[in-house]
C-alpha positions in Angstrom: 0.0 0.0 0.0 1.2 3.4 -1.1 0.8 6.7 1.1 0.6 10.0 -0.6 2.8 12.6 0.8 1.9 15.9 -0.2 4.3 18.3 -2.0 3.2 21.7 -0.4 5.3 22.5 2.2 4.4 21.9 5.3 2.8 24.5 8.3 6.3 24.1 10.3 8.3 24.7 7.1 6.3 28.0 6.2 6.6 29.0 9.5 10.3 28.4 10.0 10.6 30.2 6.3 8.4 32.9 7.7 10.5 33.3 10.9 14.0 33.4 9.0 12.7 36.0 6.8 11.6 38.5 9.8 14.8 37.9 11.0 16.7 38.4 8.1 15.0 41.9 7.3 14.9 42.2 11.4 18.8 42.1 11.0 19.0 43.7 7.9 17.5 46.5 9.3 18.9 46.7 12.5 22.5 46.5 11.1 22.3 49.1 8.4 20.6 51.6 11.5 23.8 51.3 13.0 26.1 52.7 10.7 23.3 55.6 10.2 23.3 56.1 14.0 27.5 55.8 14.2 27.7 57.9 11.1 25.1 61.0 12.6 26.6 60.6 16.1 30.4 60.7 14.7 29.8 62.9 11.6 27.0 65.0 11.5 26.8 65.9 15.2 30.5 67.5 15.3 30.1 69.2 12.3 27.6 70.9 14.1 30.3 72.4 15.9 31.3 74.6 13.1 28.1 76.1 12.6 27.3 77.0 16.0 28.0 80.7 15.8 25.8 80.7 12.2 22.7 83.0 13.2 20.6 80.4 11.6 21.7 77.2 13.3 18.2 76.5 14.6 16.3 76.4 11.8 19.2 74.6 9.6 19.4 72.4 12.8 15.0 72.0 12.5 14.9 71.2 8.7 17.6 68.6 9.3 15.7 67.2 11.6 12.8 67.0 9.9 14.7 65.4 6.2 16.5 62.7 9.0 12.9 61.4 10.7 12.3 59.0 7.8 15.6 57.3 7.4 16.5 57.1 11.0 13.9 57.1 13.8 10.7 55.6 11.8 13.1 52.8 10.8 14.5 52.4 14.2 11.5 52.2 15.7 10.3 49.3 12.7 13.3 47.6 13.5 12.5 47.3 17.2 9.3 46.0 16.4 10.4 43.6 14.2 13.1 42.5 17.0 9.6 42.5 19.4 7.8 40.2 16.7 11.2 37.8 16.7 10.3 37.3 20.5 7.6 34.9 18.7 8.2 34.0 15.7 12.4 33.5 15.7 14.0 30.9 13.5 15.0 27.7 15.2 19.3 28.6 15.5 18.4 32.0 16.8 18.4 31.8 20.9 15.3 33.2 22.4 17.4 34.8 25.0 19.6 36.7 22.5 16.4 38.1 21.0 15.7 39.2 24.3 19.0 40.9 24.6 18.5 42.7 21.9 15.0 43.9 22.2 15.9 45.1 25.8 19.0 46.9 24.5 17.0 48.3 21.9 13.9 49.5 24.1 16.9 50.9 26.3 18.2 52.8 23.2 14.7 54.4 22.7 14.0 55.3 26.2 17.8 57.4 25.8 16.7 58.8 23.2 12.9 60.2 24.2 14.5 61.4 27.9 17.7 62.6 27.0 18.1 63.6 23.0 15.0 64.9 21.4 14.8 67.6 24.7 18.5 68.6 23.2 17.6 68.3 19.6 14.4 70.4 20.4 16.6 73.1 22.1 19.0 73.0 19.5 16.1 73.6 17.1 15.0 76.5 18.9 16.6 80.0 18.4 18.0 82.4 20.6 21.0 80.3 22.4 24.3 81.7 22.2 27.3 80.3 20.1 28.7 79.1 23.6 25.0 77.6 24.8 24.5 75.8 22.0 28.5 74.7 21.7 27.0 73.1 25.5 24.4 71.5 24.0 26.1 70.1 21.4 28.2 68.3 24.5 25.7 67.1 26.1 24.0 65.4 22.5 27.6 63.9 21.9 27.4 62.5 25.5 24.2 60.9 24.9 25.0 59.7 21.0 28.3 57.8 22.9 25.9 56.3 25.6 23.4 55.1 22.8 26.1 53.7 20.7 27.6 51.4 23.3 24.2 49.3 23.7 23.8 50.1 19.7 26.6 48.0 18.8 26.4 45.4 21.1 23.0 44.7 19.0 24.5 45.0 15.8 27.2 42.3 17.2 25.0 40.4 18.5 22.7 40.2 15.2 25.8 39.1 14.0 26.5 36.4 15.3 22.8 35.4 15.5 23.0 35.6 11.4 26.3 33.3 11.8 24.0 30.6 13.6 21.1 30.9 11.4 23.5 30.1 8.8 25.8 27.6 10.0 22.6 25.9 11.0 21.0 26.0 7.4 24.3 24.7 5.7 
């Protein structure tokens, strides 16, 4: 007697295929972030320097701003929902408790940046401070750029070797 074996895939295959592509794009994602976030806190932020006596620092500093919302914070906070949606649906080689990591690093990241950098970037936005005052301010945005960045790249590392796994495991 002959038993038919169907030749869809089946539910645990689409789901693991399912899972491996949130994490790819969730890693994807997350990695290419970084090097926006290293590049604006290492670049952009002390070239800012130069241009703090320039009368019209705030509103340069507001329309910048404004152009960097789509490519940096909406996608941030995609990619830390997509990190929260791995926290279900994760490929098999990719430790729950790395995801974890990550997410909490991430939410961590976000709560830095609501408390302690968008006040700044809002004052640096308005007008009226002084070269020096906004020179200070420009100090204290570096300070929190170098406090995100440490938890920033420990998620981009640790994405890394996450993608190693799922590989190594798929080979």
């Amino acid at each position: 007697m002959t038993t038919s074996r169907s030749i869809l895939p089946s539910l645990d295959d689409r789901r693991a295929r399912r899972a491996a592509v949130l994490f790819t794009v969730t890693a994807s994602l997350t990695l290419a972030l970084t090097g926006v976030g290293l590049f604006e806190g290492n670049v952009v932020y002390p070239s800012w320097y130069d241009l703090a006596a320039f009368d019209g620092f705030a509103a340069y500093h507001t329309a910048f701003g404004q152009r960097l919302i789509p490519w940096l914070p909406v996608p941030l906070l995609v990619a830390t929902i997509l990190n929260g949606l791995l926290l279900r649906w994760r490929p098999p080689a990719v430790p729950r408790a790395a995801v974890l990591a990550t997410f909490i690093l991430q939410i961590g990241i976000g709560v830095m940046t609501v408390a302690l950098a968008i006040p700044l970037q809002t004052q640096l936005g308005t007008a009226g401070y002084s070269p020096a005052e906004v020179v200070e301010l420009l100090d204290q945005l570096t300070t929190v750029s170098r406090l995100r960045e440490v938890p920033g790249v420990v998620v981009a590392l640790a994405f890394v070797w996450m993608l190693h796994r799922q590989l190594r495991w798929r080979a």
